[in-house]
Structures are given as structure tokens and as C-alpha cells.
C-alpha positions in Angstrom: 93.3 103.1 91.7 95.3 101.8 88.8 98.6 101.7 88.2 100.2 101.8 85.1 104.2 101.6 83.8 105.5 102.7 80.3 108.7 104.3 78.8 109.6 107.1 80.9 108.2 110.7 80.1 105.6 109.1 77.7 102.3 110.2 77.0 99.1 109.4 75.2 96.4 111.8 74.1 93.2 110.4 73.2 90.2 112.6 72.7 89.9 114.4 76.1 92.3 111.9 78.1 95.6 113.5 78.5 98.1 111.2 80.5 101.5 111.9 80.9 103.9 109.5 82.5 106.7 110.6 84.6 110.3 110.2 84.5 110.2 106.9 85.9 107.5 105.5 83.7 104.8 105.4 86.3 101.4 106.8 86.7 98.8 106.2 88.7 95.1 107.0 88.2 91.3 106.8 89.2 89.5 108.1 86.0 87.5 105.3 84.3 87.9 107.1 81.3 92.2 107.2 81.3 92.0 103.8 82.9 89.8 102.7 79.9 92.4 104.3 77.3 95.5 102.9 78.8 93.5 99.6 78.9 93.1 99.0 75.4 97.3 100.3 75.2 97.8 96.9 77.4 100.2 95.1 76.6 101.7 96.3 73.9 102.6 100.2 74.6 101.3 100.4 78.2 101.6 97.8 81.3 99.2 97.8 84.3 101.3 97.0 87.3 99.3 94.4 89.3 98.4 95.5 92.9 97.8 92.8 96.4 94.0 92.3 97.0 93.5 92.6 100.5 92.6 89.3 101.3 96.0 88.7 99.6 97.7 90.4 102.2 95.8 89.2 104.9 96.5 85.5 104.4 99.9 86.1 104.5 100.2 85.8 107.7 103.9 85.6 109.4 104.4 81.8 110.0 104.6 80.8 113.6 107.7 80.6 114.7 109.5 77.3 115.9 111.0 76.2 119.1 114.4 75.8 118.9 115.7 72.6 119.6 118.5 72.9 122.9 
């Protein structure tokens, strides 16, 4: 999935990709052929909002907590 932030209520129409973003910018999406479209918009008119790999979120681990010194 691919996430995507623009102005809000903008849209692009490019051959048979119709996207639409809502009315806080955002849209989301699975379609190789939108993804491919908003793509080439990068960074100029369109920004792809980053998402946490897995392993990412994995390895951040809570620290272990310290004894406290009494």
C-alpha cells in the first residue's frame, strides 16, 4: 500500500487513473498503475508519505528498564 499527501481535495487524471485526494490531502492506494502516476508527480505536485518496515518496528524494542538507585 502507498500512501500519498497533496493539497487537499486535489486530483489528477491521467489516462484511465482517476485519483482524487480528500479533504485532508491524503490517499492511500494499491494500484501499480495510480501508484506509478503519482510516482512520476513526486516531488514536485505529489509526496509519498514514508511508511516503518517491519523490521523497523521490530528493532525498536522498549529499552530495559533501570534499577533505581535507593
Amino acid at each position: 500500500m502507498a500512501k500519498y499527501e497533496a493539497h487537499p481535495l486535489y486530483g489528477v487524471v491521467s489516462g484511465a487513473v482517476d485519483v482524487k485526494f480528500d479533504h485532508a490531502g491524503a490517499y492511500e492506494t494499491e494500484d501499480e498503475a495510480e501508484i506509478a502516476v503519482l510516482d512520476a508527480l513526486c516531488p514536485l505536485w505529489v509526496a509519498r508519505v514514508a511508511e516503518p518496515q517491519p523490521e523497523e518496528l521490530a528493532k525498536k524494542a522498549p529499552a530495559p528498564r533501570k534499577p533505581s538507585a535507593k
